[in-house]
Backbone as a printed PyTorch tensor [residue, N CA C, xyz], in Angstrom:
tensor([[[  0.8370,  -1.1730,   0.0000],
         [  0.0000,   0.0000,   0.0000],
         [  0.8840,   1.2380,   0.0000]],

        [[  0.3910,   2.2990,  -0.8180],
         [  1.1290,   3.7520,  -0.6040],
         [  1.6030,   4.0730,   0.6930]],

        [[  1.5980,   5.4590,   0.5500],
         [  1.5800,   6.2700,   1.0810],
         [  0.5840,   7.3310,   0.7390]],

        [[  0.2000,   8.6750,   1.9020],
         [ -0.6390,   9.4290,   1.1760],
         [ -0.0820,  10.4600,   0.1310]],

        [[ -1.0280,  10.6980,  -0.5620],
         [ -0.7730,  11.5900,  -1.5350],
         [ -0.1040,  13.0530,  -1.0710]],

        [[  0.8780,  13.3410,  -2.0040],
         [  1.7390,  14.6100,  -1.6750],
         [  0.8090,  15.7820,  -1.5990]],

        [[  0.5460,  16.2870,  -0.6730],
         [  0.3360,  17.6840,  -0.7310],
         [  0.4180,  18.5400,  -2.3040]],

        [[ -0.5740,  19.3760,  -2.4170],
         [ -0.5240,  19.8120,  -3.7590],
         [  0.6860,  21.4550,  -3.3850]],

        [[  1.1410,  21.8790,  -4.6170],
         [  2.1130,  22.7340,  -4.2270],
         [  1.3770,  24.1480,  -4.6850]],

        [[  1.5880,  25.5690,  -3.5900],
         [  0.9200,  26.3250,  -4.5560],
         [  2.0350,  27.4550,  -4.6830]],

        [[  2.0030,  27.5540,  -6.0390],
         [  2.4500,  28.4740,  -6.4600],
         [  2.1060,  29.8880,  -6.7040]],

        [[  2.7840,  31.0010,  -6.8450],
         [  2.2230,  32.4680,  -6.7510],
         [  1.5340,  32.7210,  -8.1960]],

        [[  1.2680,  33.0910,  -8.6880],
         [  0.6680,  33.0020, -10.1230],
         [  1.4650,  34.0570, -10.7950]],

        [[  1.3820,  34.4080, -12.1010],
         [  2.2600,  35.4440, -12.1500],
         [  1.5090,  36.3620, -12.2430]],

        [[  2.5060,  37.5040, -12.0910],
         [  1.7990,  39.0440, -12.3030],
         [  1.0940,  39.5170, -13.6500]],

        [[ -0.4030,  39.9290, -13.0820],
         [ -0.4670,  40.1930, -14.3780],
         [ -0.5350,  41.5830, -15.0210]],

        [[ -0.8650,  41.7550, -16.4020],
         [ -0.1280,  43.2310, -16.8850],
         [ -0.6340,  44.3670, -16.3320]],

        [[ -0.1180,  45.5990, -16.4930],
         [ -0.9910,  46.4910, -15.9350],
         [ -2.0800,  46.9080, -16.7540]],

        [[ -3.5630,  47.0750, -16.3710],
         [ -4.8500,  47.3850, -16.9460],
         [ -4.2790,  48.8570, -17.8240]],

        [[ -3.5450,  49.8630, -17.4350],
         [ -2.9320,  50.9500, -18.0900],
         [ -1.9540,  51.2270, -17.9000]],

        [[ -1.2490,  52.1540, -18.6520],
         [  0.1970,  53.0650, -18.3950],
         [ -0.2250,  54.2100, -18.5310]],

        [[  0.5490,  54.9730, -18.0120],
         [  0.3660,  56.2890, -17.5920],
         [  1.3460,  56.8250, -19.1890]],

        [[  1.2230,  58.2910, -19.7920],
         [  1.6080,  58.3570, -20.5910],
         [  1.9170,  59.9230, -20.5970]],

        [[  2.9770,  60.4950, -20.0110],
         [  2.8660,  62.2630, -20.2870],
         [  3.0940,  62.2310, -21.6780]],

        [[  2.8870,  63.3240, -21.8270],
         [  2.4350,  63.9750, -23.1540],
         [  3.4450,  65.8470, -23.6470]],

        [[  4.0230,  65.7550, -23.8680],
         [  4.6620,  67.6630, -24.3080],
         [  4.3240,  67.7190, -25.6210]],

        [[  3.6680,  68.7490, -26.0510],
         [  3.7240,  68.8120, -27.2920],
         [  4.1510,  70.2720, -27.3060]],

        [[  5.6250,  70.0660, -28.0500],
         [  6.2250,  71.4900, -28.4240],
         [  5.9050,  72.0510, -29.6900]],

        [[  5.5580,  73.1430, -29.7060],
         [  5.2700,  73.8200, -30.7990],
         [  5.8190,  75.6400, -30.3970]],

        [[  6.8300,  76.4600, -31.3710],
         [  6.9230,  77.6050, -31.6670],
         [  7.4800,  77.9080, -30.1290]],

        [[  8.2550,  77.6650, -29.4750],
         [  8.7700,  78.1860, -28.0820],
         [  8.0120,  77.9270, -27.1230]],

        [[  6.6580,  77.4900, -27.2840],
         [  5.7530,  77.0920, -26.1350],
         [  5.1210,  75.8450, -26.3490]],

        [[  4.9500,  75.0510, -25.0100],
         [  4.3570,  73.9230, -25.1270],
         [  3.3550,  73.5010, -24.0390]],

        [[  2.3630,  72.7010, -24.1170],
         [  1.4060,  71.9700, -23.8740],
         [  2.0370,  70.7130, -23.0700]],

        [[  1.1920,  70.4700, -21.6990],
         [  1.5950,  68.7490, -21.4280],
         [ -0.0280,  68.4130, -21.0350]],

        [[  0.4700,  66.7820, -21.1980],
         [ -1.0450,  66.2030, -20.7500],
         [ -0.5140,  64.8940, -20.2700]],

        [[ -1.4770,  64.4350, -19.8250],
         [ -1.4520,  63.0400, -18.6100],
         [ -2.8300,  62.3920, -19.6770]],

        [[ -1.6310,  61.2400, -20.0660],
         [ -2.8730,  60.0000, -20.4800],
         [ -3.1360,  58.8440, -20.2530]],

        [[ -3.6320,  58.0440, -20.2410],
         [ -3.7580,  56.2950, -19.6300],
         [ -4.1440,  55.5390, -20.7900]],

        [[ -3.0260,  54.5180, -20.9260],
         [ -3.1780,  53.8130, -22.2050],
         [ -3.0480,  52.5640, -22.0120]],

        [[ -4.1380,  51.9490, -22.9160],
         [ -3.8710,  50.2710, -22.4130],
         [ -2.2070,  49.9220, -23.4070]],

        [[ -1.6110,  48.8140, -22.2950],
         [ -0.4490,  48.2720, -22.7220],
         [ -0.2350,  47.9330, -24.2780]],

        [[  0.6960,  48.1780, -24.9120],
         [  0.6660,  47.6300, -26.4590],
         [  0.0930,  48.6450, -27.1580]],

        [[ -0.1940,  49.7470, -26.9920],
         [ -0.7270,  50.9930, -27.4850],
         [  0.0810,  51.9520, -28.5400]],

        [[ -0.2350,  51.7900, -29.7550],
         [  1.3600,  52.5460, -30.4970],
         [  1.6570,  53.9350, -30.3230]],

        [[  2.3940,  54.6830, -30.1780],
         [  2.7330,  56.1400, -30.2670],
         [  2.0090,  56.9390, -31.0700]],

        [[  1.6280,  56.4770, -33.0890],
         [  1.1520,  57.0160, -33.5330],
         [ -0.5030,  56.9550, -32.8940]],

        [[ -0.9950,  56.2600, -32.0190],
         [ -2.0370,  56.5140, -31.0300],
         [ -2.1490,  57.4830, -30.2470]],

        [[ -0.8690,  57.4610, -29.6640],
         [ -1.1330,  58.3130, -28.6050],
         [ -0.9720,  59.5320, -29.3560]],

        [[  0.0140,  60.1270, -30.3500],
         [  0.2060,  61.3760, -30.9420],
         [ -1.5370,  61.8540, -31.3380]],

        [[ -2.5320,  61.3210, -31.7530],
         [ -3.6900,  61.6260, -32.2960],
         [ -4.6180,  61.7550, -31.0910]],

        [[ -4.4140,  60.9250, -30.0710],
         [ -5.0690,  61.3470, -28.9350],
         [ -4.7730,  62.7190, -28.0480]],

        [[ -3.6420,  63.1800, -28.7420],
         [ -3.0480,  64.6370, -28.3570],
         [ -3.4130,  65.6310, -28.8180]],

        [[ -4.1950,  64.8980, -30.1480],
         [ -4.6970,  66.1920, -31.4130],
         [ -3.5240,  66.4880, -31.9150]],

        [[ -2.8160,  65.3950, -32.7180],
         [ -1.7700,  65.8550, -33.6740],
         [ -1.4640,  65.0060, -34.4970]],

        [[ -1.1630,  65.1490, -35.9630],
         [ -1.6210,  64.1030, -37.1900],
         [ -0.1170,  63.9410, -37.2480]],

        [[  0.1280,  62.4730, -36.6470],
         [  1.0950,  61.6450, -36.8780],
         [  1.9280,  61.6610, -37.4380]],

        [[  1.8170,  61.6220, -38.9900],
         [  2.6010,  61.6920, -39.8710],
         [  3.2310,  63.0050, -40.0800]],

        [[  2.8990,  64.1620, -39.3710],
         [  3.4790,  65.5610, -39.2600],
         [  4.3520,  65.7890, -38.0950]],

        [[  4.4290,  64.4900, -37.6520],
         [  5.2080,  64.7410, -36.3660],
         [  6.4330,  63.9710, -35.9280]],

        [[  7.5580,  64.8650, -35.1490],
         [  8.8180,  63.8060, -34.7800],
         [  8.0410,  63.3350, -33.3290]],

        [[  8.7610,  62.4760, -32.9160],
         [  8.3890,  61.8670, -31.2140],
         [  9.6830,  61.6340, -30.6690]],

        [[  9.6620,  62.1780, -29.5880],
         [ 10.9200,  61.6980, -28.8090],
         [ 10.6910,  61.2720, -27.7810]],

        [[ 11.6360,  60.2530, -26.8730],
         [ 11.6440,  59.5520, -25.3470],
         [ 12.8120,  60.2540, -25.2240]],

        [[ 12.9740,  61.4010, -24.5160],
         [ 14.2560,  62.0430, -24.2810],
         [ 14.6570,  62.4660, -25.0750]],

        [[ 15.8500,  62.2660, -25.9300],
         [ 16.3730,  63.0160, -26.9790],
         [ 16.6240,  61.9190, -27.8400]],

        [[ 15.9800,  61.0170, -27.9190],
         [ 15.8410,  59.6950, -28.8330],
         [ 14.4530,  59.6280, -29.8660]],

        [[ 14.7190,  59.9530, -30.8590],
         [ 13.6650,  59.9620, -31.7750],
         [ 12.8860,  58.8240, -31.9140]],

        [[ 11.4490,  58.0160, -31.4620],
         [ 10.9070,  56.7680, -31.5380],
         [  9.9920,  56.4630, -33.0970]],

        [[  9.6360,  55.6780, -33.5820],
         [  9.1570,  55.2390, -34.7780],
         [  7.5150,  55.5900, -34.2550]],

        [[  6.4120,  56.0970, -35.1610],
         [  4.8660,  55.7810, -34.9840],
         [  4.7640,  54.4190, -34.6740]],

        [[  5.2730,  53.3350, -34.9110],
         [  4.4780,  52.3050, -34.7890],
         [  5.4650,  51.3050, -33.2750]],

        [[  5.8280,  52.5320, -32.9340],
         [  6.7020,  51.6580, -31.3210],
         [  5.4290,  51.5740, -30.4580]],

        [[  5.0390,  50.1190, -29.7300],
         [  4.1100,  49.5880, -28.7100],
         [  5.0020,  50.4530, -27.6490]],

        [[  3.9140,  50.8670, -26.6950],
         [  4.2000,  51.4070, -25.5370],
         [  3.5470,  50.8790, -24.3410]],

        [[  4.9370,  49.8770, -23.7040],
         [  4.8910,  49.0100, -22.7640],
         [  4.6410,  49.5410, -21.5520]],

        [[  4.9920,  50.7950, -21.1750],
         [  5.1770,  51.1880, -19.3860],
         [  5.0360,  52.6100, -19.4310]],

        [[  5.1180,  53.1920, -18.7340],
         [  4.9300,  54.5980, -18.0800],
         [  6.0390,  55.3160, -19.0210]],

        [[  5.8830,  56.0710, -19.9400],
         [  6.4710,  57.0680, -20.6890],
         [  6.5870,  58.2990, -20.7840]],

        [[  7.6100,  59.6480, -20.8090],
         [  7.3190,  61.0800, -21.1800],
         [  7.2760,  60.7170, -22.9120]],

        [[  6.6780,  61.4910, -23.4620],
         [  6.7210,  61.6560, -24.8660],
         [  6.8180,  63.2680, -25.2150]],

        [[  7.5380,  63.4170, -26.3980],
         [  7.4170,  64.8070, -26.3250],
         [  7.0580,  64.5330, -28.6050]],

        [[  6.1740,  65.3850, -28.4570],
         [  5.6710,  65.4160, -29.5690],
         [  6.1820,  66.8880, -30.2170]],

        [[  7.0040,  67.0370, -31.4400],
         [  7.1140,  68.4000, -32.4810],
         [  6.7620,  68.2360, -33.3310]],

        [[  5.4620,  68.8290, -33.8180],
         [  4.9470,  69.2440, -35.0050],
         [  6.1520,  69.9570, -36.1790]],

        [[  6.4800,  68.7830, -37.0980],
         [  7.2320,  69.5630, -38.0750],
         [  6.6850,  70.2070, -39.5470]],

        [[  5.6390,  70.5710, -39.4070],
         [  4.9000,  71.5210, -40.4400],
         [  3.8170,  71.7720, -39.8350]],

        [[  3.4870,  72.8920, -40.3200],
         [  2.2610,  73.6740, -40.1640],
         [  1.3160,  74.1790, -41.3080]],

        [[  0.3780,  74.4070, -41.3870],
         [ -0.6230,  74.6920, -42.3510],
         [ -0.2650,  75.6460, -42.8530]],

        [[ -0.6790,  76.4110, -43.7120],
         [ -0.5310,  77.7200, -44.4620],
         [ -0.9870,  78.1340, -45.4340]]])
């Protein structure tokens, strides 16, 4: 005959993602600029967030610091973004 059965083992589960990221926002334009506070679900692309700023993407550089990022970079975690409009209407 056995023994009894092993105890089941419990493990921590893993963490799961965060429901949002927090996302500042600068948008420089002409010596003065604008900031905003946004909440974005995880995996969210830049050229998202630039339009949720009110600014058409494709008119715009993006930087994380002084690092220029692509429109289509997923944005994993808590970010500054700084948005420059490089043309203007006329």
């Amino acid at each position: 005959m056995r023994g009894s059965a092993p105890a089941a083992e419990n493990l921590p589960l893993s963490a799961s993602p965060p429901a949002s990221v927090s996302v500042e926002v600068e948008v420089a334009r002409s010596g003065r600029s604008r900031t905003s506070q946004l909440e974005v679900v995880p995996g969210t692309l830049v050229r998202d967030v630039v339009r949720r700023a009110g600014e058409v993407p494709e008119g715009c550089a993006v930087l994380v610091g002084e690092t220029p990022v692509p429109l289509d970079f997923p944005i994993e975690s808590a970010v500054r973004l700084t948005i420059v409009p490089t043309f203007s209407g006329g």
